[in-house]
C-alpha positions as CSV (number, residue, x, y, z in Angstrom):
1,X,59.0,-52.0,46.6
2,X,61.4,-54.5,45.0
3,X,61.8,-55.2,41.7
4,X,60.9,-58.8,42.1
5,X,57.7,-57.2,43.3
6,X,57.4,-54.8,40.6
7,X,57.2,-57.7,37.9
8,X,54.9,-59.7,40.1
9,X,52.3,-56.7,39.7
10,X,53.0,-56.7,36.0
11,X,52.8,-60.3,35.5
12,X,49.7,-60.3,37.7
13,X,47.9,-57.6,35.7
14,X,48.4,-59.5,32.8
15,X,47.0,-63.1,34.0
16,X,43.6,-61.1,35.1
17,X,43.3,-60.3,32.2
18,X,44.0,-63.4,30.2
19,X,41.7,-65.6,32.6
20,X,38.9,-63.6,32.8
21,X,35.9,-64.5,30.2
22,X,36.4,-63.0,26.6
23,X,33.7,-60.9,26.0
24,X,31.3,-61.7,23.5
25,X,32.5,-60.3,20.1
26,X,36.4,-60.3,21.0
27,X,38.5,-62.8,19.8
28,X,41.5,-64.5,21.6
29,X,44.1,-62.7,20.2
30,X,42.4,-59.3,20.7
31,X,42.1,-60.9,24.4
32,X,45.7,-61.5,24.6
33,X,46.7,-58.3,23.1
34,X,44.3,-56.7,25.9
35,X,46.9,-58.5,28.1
36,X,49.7,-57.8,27.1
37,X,48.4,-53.9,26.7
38,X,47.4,-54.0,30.0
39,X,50.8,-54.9,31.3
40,X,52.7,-52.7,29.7
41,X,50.3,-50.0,31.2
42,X,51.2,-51.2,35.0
43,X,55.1,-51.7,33.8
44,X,55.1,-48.0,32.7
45,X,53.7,-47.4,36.2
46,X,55.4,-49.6,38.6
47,X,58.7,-49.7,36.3
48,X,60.4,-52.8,37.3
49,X,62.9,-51.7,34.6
50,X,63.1,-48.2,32.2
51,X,59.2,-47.9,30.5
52,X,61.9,-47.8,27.2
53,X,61.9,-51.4,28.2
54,X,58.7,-52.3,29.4
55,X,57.8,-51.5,25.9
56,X,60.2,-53.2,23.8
57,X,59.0,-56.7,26.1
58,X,55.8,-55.7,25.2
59,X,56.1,-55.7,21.4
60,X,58.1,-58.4,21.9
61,X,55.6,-60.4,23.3
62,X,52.7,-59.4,20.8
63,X,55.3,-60.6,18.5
64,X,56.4,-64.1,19.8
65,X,52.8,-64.8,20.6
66,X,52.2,-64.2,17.2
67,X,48.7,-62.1,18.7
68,X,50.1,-59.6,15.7
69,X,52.2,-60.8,12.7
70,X,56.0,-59.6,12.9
71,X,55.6,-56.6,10.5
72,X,52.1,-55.4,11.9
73,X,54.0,-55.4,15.1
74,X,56.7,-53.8,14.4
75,X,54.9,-51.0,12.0
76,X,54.9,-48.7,14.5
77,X,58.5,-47.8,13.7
78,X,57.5,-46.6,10.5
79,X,54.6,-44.5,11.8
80,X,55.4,-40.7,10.2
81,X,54.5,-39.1,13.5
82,X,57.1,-41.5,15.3
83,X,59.7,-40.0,13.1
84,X,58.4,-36.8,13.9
85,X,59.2,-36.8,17.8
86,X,62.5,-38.5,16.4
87,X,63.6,-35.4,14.7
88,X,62.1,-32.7,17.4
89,X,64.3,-34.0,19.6
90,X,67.2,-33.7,17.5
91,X,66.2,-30.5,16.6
92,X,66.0,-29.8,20.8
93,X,69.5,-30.6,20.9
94,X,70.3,-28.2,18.4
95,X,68.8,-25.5,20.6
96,X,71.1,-26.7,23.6
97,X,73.9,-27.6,21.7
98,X,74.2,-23.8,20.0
99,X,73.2,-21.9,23.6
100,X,70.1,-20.5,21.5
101,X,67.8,-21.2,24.3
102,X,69.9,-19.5,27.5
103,X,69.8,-16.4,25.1
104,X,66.5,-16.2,24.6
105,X,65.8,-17.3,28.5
106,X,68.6,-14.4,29.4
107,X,66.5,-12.0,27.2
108,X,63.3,-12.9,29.2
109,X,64.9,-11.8,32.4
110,X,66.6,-8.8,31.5
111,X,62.7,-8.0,30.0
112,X,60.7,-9.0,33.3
113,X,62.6,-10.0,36.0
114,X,63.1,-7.2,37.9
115,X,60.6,-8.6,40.7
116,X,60.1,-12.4,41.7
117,X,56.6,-13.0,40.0
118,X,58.0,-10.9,36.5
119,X,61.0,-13.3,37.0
120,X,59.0,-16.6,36.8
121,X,57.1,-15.1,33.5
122,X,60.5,-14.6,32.4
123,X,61.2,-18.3,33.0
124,X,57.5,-19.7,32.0
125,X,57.6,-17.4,28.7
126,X,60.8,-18.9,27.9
127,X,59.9,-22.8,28.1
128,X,56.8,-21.8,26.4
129,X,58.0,-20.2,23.6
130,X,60.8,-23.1,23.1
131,X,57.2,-25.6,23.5
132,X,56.4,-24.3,19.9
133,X,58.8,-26.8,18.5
134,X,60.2,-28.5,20.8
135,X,58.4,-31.7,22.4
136,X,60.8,-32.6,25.1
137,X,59.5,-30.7,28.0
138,X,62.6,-32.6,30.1
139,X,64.8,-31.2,27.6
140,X,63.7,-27.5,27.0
141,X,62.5,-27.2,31.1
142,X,64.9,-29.5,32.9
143,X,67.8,-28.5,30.4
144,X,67.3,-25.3,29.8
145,X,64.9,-23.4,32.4
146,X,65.7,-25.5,35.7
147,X,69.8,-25.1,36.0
148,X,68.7,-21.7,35.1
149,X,66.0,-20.8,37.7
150,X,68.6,-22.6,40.0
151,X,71.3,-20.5,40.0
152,X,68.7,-17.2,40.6
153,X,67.3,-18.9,43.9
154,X,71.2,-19.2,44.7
155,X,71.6,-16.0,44.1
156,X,69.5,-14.8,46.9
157,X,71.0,-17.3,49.0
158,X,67.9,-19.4,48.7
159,X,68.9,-23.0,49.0
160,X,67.2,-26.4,49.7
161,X,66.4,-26.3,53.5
162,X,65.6,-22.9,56.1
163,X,65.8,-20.7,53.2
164,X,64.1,-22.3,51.0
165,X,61.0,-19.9,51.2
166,X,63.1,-17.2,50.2
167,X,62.9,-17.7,46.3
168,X,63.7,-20.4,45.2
169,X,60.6,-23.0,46.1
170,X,58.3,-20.7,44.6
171,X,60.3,-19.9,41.1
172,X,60.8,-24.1,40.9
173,X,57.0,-24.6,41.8
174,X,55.5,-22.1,39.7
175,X,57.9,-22.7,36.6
176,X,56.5,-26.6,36.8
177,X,53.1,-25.6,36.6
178,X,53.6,-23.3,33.9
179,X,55.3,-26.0,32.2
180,X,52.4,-27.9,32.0
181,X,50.3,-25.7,30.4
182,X,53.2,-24.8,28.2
183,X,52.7,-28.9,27.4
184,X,48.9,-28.6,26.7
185,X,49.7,-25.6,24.2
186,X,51.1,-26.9,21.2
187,X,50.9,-30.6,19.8
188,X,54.8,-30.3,20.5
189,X,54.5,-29.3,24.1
190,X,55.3,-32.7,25.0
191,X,56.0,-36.3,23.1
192,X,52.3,-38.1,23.9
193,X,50.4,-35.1,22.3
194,X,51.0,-36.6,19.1
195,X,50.0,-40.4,20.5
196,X,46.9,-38.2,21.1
197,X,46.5,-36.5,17.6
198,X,46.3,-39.9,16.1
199,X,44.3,-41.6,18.3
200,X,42.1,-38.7,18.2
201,X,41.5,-39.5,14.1
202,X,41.5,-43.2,14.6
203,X,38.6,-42.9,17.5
204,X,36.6,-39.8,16.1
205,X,37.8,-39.3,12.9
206,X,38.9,-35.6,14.5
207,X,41.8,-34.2,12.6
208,X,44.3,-32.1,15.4
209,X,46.9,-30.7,13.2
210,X,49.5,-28.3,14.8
211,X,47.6,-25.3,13.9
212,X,44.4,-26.7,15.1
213,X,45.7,-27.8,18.2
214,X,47.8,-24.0,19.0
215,X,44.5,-22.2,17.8
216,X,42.1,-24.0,19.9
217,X,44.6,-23.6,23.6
218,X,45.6,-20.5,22.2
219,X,43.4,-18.2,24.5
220,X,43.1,-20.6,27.6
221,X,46.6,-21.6,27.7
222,X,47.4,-18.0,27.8
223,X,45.3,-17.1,30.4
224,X,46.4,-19.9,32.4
225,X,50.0,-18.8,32.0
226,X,49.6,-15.3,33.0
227,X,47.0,-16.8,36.2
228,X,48.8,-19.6,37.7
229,X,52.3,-18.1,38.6
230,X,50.2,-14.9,40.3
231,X,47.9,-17.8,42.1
232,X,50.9,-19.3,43.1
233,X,52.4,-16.0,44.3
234,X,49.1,-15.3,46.9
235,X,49.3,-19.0,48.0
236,X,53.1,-19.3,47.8
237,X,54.7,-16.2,48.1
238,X,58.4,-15.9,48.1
239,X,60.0,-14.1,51.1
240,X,62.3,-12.3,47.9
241,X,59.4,-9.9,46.5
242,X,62.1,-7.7,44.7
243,X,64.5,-9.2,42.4
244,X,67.2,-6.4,40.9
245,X,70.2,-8.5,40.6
246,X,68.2,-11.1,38.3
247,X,68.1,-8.6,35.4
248,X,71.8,-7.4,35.8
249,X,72.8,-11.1,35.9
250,X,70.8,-11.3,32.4
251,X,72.9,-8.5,31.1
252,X,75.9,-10.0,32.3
253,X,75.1,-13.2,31.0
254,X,74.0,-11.6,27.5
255,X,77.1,-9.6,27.5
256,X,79.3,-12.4,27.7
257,X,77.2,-14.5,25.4
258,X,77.5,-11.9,22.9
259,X,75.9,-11.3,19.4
260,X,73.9,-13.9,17.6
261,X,76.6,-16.5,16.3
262,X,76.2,-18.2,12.7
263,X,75.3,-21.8,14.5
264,X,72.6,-19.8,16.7
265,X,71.5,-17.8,13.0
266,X,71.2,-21.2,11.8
267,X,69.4,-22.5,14.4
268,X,66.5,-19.5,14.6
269,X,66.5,-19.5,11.0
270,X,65.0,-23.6,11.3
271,X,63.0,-22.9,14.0
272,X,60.7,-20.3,12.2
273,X,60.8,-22.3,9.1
274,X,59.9,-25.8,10.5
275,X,57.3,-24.1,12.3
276,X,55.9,-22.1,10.1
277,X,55.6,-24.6,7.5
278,X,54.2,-26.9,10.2
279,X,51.7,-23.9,10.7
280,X,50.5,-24.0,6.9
281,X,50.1,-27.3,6.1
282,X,47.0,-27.1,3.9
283,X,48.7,-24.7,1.7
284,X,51.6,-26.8,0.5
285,X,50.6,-30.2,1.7
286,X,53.7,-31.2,3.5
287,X,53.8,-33.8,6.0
288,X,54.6,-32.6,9.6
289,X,57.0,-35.5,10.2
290,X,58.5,-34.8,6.6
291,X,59.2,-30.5,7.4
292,X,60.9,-32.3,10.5
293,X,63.2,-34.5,8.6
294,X,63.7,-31.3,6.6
295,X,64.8,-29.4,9.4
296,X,67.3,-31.6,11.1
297,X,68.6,-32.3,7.4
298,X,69.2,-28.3,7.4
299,X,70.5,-28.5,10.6
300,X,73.4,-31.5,9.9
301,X,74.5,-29.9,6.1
302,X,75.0,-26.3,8.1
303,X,77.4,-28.6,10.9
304,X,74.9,-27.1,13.6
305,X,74.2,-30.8,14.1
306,X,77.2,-33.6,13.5
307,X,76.5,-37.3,13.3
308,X,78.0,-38.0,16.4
309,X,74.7,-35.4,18.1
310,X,72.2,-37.7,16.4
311,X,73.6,-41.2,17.7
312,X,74.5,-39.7,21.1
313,X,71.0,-38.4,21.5
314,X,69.8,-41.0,24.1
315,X,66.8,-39.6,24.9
316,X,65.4,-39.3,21.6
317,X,66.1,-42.7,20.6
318,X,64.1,-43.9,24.2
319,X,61.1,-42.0,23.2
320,X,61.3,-43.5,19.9
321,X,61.7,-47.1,21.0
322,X,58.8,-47.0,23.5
323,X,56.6,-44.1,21.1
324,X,56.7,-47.0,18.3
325,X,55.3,-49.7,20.1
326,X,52.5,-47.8,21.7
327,X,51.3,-45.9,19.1
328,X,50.9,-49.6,17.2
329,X,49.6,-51.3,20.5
330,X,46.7,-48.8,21.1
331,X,46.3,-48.5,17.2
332,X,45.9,-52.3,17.4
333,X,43.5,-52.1,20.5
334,X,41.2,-49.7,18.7
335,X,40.6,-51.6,15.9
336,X,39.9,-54.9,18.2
337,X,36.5,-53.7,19.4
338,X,37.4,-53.6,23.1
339,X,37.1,-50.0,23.8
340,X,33.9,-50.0,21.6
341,X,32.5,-52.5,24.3
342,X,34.1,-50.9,27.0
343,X,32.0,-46.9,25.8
344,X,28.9,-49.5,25.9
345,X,28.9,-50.7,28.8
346,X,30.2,-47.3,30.6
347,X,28.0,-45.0,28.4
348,X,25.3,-47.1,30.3
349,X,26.0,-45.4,33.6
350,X,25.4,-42.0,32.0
351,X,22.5,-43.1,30.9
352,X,19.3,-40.5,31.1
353,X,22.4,-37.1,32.3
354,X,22.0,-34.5,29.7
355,X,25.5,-34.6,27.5
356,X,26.7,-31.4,29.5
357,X,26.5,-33.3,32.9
358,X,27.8,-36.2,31.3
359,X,31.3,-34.6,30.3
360,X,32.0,-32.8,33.2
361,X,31.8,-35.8,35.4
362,X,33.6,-38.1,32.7
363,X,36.4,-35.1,32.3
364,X,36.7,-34.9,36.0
365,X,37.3,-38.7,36.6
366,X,39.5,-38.6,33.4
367,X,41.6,-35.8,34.9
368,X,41.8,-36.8,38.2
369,X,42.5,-40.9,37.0
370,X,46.6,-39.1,36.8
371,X,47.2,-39.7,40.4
372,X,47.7,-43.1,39.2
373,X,49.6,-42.7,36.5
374,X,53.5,-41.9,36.0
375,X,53.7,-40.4,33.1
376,X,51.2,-38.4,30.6
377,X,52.0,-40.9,27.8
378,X,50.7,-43.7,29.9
379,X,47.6,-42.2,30.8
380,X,46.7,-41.1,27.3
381,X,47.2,-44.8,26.0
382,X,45.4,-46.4,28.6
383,X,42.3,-44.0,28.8
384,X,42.3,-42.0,25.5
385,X,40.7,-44.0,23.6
386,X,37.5,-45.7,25.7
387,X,37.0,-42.1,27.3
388,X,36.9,-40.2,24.0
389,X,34.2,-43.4,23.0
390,X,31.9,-42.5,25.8
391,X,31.8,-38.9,25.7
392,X,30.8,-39.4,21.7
393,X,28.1,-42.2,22.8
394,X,26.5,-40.0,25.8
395,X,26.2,-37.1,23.3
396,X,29.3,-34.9,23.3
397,X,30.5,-33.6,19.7
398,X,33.5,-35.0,18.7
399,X,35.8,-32.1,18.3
400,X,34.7,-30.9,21.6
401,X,35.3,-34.5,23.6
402,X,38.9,-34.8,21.8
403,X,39.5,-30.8,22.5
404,X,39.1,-31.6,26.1
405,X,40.5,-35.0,26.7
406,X,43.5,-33.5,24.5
407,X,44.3,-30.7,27.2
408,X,43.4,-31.9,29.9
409,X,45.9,-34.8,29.6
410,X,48.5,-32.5,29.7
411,X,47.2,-30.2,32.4
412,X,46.7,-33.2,35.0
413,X,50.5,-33.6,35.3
414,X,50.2,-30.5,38.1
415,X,48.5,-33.0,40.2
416,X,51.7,-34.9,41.3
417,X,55.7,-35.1,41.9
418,X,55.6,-37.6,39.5
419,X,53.5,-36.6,36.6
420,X,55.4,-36.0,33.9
421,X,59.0,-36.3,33.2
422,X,60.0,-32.6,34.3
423,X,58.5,-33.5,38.0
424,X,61.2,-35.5,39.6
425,X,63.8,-33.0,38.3
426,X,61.8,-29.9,39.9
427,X,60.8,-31.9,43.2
428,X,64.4,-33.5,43.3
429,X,66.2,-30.2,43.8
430,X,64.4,-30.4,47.5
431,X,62.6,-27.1,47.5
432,X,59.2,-27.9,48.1
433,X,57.9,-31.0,50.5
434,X,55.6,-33.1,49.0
435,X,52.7,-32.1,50.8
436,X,52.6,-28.0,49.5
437,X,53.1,-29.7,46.1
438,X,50.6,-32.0,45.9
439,X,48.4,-29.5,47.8
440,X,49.3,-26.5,45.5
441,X,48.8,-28.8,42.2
442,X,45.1,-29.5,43.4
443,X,44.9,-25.6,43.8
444,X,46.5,-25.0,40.6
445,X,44.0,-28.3,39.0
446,X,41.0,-26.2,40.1
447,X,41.9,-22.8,38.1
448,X,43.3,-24.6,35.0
449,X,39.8,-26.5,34.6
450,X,37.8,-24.0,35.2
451,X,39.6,-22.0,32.7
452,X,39.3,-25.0,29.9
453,X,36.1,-25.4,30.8
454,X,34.4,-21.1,30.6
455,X,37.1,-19.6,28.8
456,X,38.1,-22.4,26.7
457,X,34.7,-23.2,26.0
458,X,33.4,-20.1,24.9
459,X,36.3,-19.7,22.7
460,X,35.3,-23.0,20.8
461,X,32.1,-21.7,20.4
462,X,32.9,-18.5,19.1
463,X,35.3,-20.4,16.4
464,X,32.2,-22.5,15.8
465,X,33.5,-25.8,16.5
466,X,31.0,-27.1,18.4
């Protein structure tokens, strides 16, 4: 597809929408806000140019079209949980910069990889662990984890092609998959769960705070993780059962590494405290975003971080451009009384199911709705919001609908090559065809609902939250 065509979709999605009737109740400029939503959506999705940009048009436009007054539209920049992401990343390079995260990687393997399926929980254990704090799943997985995970499936002279079986298309695969849980763990597993944690208040008045959030995936997710790279292993197995020379290379990697240096002290030191004041919230009353301003603050007076890290940091200041406008678009959207109309009219066709039936089909059309979709971020800020409505109005509690929708936008990425930003890295190193991943994500889609959905479930109940 050209990119000629690419903004012909875009500028087609948003002319549907601006000459079809505006419902009763909506004004224009909601109407054109709806627009210019709904082709930012497609742009994220079809991507004539970087979704960075699609964005920046898009406030832009809500700008010049004065559908929002300059500041309103621009407010998003200001959001706390914007700065939030900011600093994570930051705080991501930190872990890269000082080699903090190949150590504790290296320590996995030497711990469990003396066999291919203990080597990808050696891998999955790692990018989980780093999830607790760091919400660049790109940076911690594709930076971290894949180069990595590469150089073991090169070890056993598995490479892209004939020998591909041999190790190294199961230990990318099964990483991935992991990752995505690791994503649905923590509000930090990935940059949209926080898009979600507000939206989540705005729509249902349901607080997810980082504690919430970790306590209520807590036994799921780790069933998930210790399930899905065994699945994978019966439906995938590597020819490379036995894996001896993964542990010595940990040692030999560890050995030249050496002891813990003062920027990697540093480094460890922030990453317990950030989280652990993130963690207690209600006992000192901190904002999240403000213990992450604290942290990279701590991180740039010890030199762990210079100035020339934080401008340099592309990829944080991306998310941060695109995070800003959405959060104020769908903020904006919510409060325009579309997606109330929009839980009306659907909550009609679940009209008469009992509130159990009701979710499961919602949830399913929810999760599945991804194979459309790019990106989680895009997903979440298209269908958050009017899904989360409909679920309330056919009878699901709150906390339970937002639980759900929460995790399971994360856990849909396994679907697809292209689901989240860590998929074209682990499907570009051309291990796996396209047809055993899309067929193994379905396999993998199955367990992990069925897990959120007994397990998960259960556990909710026995924590009382619904």
């Amino acid at each position: 597809m050209t990119q000629g065509m690419r903004w012909g979709i875009v500028i087609a999605s948003a002319l549907v929408v601006l000459l079809a009737p505006v419902p009763e109740g909506i004004t224009v400029e909601s109407w054109r806000l709806m627009a210019i939503f709904t082709a930012t959506i497609v742009g994220s999705i079809v991507r004539p140019v970087p979704a960075g940009a699609i964005v920046f048009l898009g406030v832009a436009a809500i700008a010049v079209t004065k559908t929002l007054p300059a500041r309103e539209a621009l407010a998003g920049y200001a959001d706390p949980l914007v700065w939030l992401v900011l600093c994570a990343f930051f705080m991501s390079r930190g872990v890269l910069k000082t080699g903090l995260g190949r150590r504790i990687a290296f320590l996995f393997i030497r711990a469990l990889g003396k066999n291919s399926l203990g080597l990808s929980y050696a891998l999955a254990g790692t990018d989980t662990v780093l999830a607790a704090f760091l919400p660049s799943n790109s940076a911690r997985c594709g930076g971290v984890i894949f180069p990595i995970a590469r150089s073991l499936a090169e070890a056993y002279d598995s490479k892209p092609g004939p020998t591909a079986r041999r190790l190294g298309a199961y230990l990318l695969l099964t990483i991935y998959q992991c990752d995505v849980v690791a994503c649905a763990a923590f509000i930090t597993g990935q940059a949209s769960n926080v898009i979600v944690a507000k939206l989540a208040f705005e729509a249902a008045q349901v607080e997810l705070t980082y504690s919430k959030w970790l306590i209520g995936s807590s036994v799921p997710a780790l069933l998930a993780l210790l399930f899905v790279p065994w699945l994978l292993f019966r439906l995938f197995p590597p020819e490379v059962k036995v894996t001896p020379h993964a542990t010595e290379l940990a040692r030999e990697e560890l050995a030249k590494i050496g002891p813990l240096k003062r920027d990697e002290r540093m480094m460890l030191f922030v990453f317990v405290g950030v989280a652990g004041l993130w963690m207690t919230t209600k006992l000192h009353g901190m904002d999240p975003a403000v213990v992450a301003l604290l942290g990279v603050s701590a991180l740039c007076v010890s030199n762990v971080l210079d100035w020339n890290d934080i401008t340099s940091e592309k990829g944080a200041w991306d998310v941060f451009l695109w995070y800003g406008g959405v959060v104020k678009m769908a903020e904006a959207i919510g409060r325009s009384g579309i997606t109330e109309k929009f839980a009306q009219t659907a909550a009609g066709y679940t009209e008469g199911l009992a509130w159990g039936v009701a979710l499961a089909i919602l949830l399913l059309v929810y999760f599945y709705a991804h194979y459309g979709f790019a990106s989680i971020t895009a997903h979440v800020t298209a269908m958050f919001v009017p899904f989360v409505a409909v679920l309330i109005a056919a009878g699901t509690p709150p906390l339970l609908a937002v639980l759900l929708l929460a995790y399971f936008s994360n856990l849909s990425a396994a679907l697809t090559h292209y689901g989240t930003t860590t998929a074209p890295i682990y499907f570009g190193a051309n291990y796996i065809s396209q047809k055993d991943w899309w067929r193994l994500g379905l396999y993998v889609s199955f367990a992990t609902i069925a897990i959120w959905s007994t397990v998960g479930l259960a556990w909710w109940k026995i924590l009382g939250w619904w």
